[in-house]
C-alpha positions in Angstrom: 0.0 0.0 0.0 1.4 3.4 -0.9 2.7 5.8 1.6 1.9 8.5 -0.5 -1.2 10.4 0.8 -1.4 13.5 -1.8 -0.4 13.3 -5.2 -0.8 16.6 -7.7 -0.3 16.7 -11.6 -0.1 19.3 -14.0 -2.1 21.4 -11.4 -3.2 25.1 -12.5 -5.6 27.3 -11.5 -6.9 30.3 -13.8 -8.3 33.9 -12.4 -10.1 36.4 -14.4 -9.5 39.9 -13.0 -11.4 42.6 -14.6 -10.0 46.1 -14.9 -12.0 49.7 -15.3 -11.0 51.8 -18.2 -9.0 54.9 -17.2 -11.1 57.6 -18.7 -8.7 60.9 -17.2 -10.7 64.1 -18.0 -12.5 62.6 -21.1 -16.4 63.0 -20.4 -18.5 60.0 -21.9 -21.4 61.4 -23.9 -24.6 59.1 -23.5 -24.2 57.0 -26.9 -20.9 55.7 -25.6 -22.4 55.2 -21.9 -25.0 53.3 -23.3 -22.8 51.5 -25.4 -20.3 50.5 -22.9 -23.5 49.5 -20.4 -24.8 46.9 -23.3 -21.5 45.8 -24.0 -20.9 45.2 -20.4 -24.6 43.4 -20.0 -24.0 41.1 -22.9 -20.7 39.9 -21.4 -22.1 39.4 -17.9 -25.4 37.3 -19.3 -23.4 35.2 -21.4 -21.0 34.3 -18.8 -24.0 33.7 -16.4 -25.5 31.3 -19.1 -22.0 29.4 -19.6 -21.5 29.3 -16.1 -18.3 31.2 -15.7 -16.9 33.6 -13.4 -18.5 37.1 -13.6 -15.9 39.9 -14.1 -16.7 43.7 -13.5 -14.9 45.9 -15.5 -14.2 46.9 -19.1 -11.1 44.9 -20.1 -10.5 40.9 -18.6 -7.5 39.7 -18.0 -6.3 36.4 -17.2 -4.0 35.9 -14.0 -2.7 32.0 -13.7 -2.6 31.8 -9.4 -1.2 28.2 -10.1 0.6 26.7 -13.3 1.7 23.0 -13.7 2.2 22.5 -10.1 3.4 18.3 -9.8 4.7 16.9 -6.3 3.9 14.5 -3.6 3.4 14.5 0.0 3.7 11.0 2.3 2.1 10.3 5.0 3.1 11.6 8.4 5.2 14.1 6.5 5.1 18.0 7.9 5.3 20.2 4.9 6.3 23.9 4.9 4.8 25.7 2.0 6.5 29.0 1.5 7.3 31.6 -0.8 6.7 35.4 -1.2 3.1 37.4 -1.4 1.4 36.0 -4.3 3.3 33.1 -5.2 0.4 31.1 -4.8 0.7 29.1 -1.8 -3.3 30.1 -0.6 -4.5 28.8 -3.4 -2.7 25.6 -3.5 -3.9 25.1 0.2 -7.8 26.3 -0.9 -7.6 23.5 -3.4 -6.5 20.8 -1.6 -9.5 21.5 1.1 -11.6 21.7 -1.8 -12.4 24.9 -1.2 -11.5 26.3 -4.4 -11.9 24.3 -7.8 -8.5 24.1 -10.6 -9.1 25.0 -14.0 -6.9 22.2 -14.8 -4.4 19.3 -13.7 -5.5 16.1 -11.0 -5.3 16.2 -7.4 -5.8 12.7 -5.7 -6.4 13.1 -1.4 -6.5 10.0 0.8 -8.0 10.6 4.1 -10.2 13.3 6.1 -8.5 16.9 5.7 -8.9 20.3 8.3 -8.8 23.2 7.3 -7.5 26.5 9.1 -7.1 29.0 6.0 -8.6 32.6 7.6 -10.8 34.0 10.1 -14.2 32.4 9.3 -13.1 29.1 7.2 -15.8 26.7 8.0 -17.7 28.3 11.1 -21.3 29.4 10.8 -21.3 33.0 12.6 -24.5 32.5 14.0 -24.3 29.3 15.7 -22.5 29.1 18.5 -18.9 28.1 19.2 -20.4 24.1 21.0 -22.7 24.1 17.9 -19.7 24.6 15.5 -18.0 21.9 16.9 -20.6 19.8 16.0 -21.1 20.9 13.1 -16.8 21.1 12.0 -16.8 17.3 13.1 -19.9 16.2 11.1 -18.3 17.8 8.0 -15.0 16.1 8.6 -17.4 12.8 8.6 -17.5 11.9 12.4 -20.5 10.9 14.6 -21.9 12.9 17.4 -20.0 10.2 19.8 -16.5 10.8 18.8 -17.1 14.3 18.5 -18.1 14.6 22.0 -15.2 12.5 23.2 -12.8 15.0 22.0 -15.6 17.6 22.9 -13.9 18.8 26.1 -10.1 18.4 25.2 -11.3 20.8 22.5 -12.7 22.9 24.8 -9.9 22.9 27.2 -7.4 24.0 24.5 -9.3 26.5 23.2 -10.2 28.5 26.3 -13.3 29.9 25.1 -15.2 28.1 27.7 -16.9 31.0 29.0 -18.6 32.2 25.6 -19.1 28.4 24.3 -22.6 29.1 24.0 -22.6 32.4 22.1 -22.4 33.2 18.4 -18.8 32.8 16.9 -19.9 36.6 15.1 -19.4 38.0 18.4 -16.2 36.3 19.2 -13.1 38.3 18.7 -10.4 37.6 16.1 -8.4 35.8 18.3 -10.9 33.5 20.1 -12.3 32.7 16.9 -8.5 31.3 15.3 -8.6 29.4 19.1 -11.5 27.5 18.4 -11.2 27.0 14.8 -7.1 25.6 15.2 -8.4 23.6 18.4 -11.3 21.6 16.6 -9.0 21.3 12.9 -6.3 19.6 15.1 -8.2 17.6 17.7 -11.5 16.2 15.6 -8.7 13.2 14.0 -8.3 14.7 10.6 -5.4 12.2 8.2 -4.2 16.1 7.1 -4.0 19.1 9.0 -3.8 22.4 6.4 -2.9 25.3 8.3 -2.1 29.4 6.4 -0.9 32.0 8.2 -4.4 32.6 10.4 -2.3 31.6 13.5 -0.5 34.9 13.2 -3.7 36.5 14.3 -3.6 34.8 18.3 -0.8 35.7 20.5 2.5 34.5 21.4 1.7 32.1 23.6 -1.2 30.6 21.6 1.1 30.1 18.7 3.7 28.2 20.4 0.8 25.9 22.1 -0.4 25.6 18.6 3.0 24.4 17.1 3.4 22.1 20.4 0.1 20.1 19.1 0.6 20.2 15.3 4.0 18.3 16.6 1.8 15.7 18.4 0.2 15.6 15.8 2.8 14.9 12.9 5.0 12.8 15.3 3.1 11.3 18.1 0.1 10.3 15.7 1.4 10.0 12.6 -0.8 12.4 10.2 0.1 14.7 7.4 0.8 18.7 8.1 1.1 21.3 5.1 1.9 24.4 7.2 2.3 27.9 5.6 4.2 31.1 7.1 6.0 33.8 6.8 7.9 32.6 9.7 10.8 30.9 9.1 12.0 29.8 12.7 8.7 28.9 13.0 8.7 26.6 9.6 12.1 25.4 10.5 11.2 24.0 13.9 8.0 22.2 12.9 9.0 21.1 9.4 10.5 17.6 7.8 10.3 19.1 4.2 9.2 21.7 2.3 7.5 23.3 -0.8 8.5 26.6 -2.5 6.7 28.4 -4.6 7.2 31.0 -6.6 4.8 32.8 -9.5 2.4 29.7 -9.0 5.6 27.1 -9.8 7.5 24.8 -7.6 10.9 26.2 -7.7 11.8 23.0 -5.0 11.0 20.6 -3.1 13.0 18.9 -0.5 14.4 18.9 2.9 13.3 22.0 4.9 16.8 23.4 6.2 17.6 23.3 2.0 13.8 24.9 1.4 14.5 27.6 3.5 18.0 28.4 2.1 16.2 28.9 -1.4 13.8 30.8 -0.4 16.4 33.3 1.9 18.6 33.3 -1.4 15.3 34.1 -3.7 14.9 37.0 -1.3 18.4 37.9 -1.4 18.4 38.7 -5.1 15.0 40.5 -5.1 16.9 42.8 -2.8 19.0 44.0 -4.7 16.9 45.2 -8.0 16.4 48.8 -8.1 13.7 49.9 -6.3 12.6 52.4 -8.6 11.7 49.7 -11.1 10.3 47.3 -8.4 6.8 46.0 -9.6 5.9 44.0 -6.4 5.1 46.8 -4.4 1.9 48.4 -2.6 0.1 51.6 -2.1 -1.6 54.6 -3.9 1.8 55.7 -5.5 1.3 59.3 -4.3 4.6 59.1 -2.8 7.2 56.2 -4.5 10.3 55.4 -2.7 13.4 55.3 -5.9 16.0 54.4 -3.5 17.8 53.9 -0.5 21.8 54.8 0.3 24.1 54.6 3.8 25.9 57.8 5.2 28.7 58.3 7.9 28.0 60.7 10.8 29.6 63.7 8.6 26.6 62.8 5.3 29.6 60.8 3.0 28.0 57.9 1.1 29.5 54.8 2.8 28.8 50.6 1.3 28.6 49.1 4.6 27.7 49.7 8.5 30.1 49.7 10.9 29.7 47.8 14.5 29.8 50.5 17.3 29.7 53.4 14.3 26.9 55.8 13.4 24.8 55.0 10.3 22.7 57.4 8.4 19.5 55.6 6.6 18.3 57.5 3.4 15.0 56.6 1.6 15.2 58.8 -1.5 11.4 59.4 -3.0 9.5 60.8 -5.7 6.3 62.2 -4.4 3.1 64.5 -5.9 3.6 67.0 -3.2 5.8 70.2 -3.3 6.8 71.2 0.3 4.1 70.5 2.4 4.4 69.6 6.0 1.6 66.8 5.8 1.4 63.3 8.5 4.1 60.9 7.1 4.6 57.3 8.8 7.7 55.9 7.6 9.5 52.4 9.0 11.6 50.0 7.8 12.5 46.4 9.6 15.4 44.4 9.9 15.3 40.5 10.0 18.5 38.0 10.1 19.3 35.5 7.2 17.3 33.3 8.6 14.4 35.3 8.8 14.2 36.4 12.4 12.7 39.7 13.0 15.1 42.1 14.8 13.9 45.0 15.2 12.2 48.2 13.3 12.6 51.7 13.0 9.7 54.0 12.6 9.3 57.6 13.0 6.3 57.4 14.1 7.9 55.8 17.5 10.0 58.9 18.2 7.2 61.5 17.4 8.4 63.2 14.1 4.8 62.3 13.0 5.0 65.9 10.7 7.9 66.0 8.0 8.3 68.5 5.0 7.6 66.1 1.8 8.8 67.5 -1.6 8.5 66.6 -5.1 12.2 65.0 -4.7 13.5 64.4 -1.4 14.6 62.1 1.2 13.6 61.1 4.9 16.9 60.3 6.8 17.3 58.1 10.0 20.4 58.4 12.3 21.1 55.2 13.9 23.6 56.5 16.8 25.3 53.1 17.2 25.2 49.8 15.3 24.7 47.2 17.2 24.3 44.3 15.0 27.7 41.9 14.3 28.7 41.5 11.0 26.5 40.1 8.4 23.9 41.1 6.1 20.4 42.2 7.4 16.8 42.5 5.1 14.8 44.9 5.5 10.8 45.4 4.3 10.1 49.2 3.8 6.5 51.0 5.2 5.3 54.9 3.7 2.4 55.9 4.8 0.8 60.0 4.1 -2.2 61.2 5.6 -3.0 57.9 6.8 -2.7 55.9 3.4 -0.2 53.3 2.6 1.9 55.1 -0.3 4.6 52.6 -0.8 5.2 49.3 0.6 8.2 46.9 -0.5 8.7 43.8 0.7 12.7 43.0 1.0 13.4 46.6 -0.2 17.4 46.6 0.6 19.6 45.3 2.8 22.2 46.5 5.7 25.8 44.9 5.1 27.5 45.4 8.5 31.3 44.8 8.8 33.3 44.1 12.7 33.4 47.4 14.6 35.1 48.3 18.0 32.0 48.2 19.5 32.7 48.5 22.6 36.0 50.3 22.7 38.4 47.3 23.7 39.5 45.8 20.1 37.8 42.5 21.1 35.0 41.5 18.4 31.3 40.1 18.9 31.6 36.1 18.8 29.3 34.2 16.2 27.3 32.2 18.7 26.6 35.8 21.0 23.9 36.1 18.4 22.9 39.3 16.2 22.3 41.7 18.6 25.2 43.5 20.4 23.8 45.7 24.0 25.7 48.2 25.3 26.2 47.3 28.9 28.2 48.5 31.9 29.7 46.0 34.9 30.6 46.4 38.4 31.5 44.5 41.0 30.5 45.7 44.8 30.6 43.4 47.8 27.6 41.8 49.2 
């Protein structure tokens, strides 16, 4: 009997996005209204007849989520499925819960599978959170006497016991991702699909939640797919792991050697222009074209220096000329394995006003590096008036060389870790 408990071939999965006409300061005179409002009718009722997606919009254009997607997964394997925004890992899990049908290619599933994809997957907001239950477990083909075996171990791990008996519409975010990971996990599913949802409870939720999808995988023997942005996260669950990128497998194989790709993937996008950047977000009225390293005295510099000052410039293009207006800007920094160090944001420090110009730059001074040598991503944030105006995932990155950090000539050791502290010590008797 075969081990292997999901096989996919040739799988792709076709979108139609629709896209309104940019008209600018051309008025429409009523012929051409009426002609675009037929036009638009015409398209709509035949696609309702063929039974097709209905597009809005004057021009259709195909976007492929998924294209010729092949691998397989064995049982008891624990799969991380990662990749950058839009690469198509959602829709590869919506699939394989049958959420979402492919345009094309075979997907063959042995055993029960649990879904936890977003906030709301598979919970009825008016019944309450004990109907749910019930109801999850019936889906997921169980009778009423094995659900209610597990009923209280569900329960328990959830801790939601004081609003079991109110509508999940009233429960916050948080409760709801609770209840929903505690009955995917504990109602005896073969596969367990979890997405990023979990990022939604808190820190200590999470790590309870990783601590049973382990019991799970290992102590039970049933199949995880697991996506996140989180790659200590994917690294201390996962066996193996799927990368995708643009709807394609780019690889497939160990996790340690999943990850590497995907930190090396990152790597390169870093280090494209970022005025020609496509994968970006936000209303464009202010577009960050690039971002350069200065010494205390202003002189363009490659690298950071440990213990040295270290001006950040993030050179933009904007539609405003001058005008003192609200301005959030941040950028992050994470570790080549993806650890999230810390961020800098203006908005922290209280310079929520700055002077934007048609060409300009915001500037932060970092008095002291205190990160050991390496190379440090960072994701960049611009917000105006309250509106995301640029966002770039893995804009640039910091190289920092070996300073004198703390004035004695000795360097940071490897295995300290990234982060170098200032610190002072004494000794006094007791």
């Amino acid at each position: 009997m075969s081990d292997t408990v999901i096989s996919v071939e040739g799988l792709a999965k076709r979108y139609l996005v629709g896209h309104q006409a940019a008209r600018g300061e051309h008025y429409e005179t009523l012929r051409e209204a009426v002609t675009r409002g037929v036009r638009r009718f015409g398209r709509t009722a035949l696609d309702m007849a063929r039974g097709r997606q209905i597009i809005q919009g004057d021009t259709v254009e195909e976007f492929w989520a998924l294209k010729d997607l092949s691998f397989e997964i064995k049982r008891g394997e624990v799969v991380g499925v990662i990749g950058r925004n839009g690469a198509g890992k959602s829709t590869l899990l919506k699939i394989l819960s049958r959420i979402t049908e492919p345009t094309r290619g075979k997907v063959s599933i042995r055993g029960r599978v649990a879904s936890l994809l977003e906030v709301g997957t598979g919970f009825h907001p008016e019944l309450t959170g004990r109907e749910n239950i019930y109801l999850n477990g019936a889906i997921l083909g169980m009778t009423r006497r094995e659900i209610k075996a597990k009923f209280d171990e569900i329960v328990d791990f959830a801790e939601v016991e004081k609003f079991l008996d109110t509508p999940v519409k009233r429960y916050s975010s948080g409760m709801y991702v609770r209840l929903a990971f505690a009955v995917a996990a504990h109602l005896e599913p073969e596969i367990l699909v979890v997405d990023e949802v979990l990022s939604v409870g808190d820190a200590e939720f999470q790590r309870k939640c990783l601590g049973k999808m382990k019991d799970v995988s290992a102590g039970q023997g049933r199949t995880v797919l697991f996506v996140s942005h989180n790659m200590p996260s994917v690294q201390q669950l996962c066996t193996s792991g799927l990368m995708l990128s643009h709807g394609t497998a780019l690889y497939r194989g160990p996790i340690d050697g999943t990850i590497a790709q995907y930190m090396s993937s990152l790597d390169q996008t870093s280090r494209q222009e970022l005025r020609s950047r496509k994968d970006r977000e936000g209303d464009g009225r202010l577009r960050v074209v690039d971002v350069s390293f200065h010494d205390e005295k202003g002189n363009h510099v490659e690298t950071a220096i440990c213990g040295q000052p270290l001006r950040v410039r993030i050179h933009y293009e904007s539609q405003y000329d001058g005008q003192e207006v609200p301005v959030d800007v941040a950028f992050n920094l994470r570790s080549n394995n993806g650890i999230l160090l810390t961020c800098f944001a203006n908005m922290q420090t209280g310079a929520e006003r700055l002077a934007v110009h048609r060409r300009g730059y915001f500037e932060c001074l970092w008095p002291k590096v205190n990160l050991r040598s390496g190379s440090y991503m960072s994701t960049l944030f611009v917000g105006v008036e309250e509106q995301t105006a640029d966002w770039i995932q893995n804009a640039f990155q910091i190289p920092v060389e070996d300073g004198n950090f703390f004035g004695t000539g000795r360097l940071v050791t490897r295995d300290h870790g990234d982060l170098v502290m200032d610190q002072v010590w004494t000794g006094a008797p007791a």
